[in-house]
C-alpha positions as CSV (number, residue, x, y, z in Angstrom):
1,X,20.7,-8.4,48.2
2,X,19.1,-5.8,50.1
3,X,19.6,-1.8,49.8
4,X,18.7,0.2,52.7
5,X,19.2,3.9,51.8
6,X,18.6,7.0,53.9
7,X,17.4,10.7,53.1
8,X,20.4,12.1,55.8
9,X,19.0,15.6,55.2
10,X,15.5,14.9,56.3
11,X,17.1,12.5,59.4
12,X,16.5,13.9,62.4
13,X,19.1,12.0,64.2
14,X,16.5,10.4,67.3
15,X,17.9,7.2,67.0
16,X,14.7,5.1,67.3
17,X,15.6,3.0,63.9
18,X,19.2,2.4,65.5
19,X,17.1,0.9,68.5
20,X,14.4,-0.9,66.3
21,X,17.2,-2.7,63.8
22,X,17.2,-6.8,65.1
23,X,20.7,-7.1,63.7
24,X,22.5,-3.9,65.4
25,X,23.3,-2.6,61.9
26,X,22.4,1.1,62.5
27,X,24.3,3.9,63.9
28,X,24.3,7.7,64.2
29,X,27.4,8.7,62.3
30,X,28.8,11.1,64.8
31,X,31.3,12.5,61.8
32,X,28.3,14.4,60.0
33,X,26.0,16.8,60.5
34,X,23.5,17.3,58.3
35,X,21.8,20.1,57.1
36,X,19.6,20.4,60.6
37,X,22.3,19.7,62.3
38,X,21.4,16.7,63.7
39,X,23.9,13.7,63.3
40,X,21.8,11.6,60.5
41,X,21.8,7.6,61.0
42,X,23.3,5.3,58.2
43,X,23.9,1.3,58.2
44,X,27.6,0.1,59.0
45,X,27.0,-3.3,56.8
46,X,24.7,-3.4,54.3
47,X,25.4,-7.0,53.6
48,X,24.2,-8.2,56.7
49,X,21.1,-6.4,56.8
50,X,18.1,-9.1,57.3
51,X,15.3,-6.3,55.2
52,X,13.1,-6.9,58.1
53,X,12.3,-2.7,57.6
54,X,11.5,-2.6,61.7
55,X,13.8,0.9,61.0
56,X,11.3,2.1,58.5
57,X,8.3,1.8,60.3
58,X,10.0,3.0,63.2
59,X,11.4,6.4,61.4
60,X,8.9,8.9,62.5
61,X,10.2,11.4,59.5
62,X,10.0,8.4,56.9
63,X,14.0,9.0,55.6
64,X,14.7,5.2,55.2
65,X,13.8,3.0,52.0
66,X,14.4,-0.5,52.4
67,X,14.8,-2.4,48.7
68,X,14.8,-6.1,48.4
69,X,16.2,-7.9,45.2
């Protein structure tokens, strides 16, 4: 299984690793704002995540960790 896990307060909310993910799996989550006030991006299924990391080594701030098992 694979864990993709986001530091939301560090996310500045540019969207590249929403662009980047093969799969479609990322989003912005319009509903929060985080503490820069930015809306922060988070993964709508983590079960269908491929842990290909194309939206970590797009994340210019380096808030996403991709774990494999």
């Amino acid at each position: 299984m694979t864990k993709l896990t986001f530091k939301t307060d560090l996310c500045k909310g540019c969207g590249l690793c929403v662009l980047a993910c093969p799969k479609k799996l990322l989003a912005l989550d319009e509903k929060v704002v985080n503490a820069k006030g930015y809306h922060p991006a988070g993964i709508t299924d983590q079960s269908a995540c491929i842990a290909c990391a194309m939206c970590a080594m797009m994340c210019p701030d380096v808030v996403i960790k991709v774990e494999k098992d």
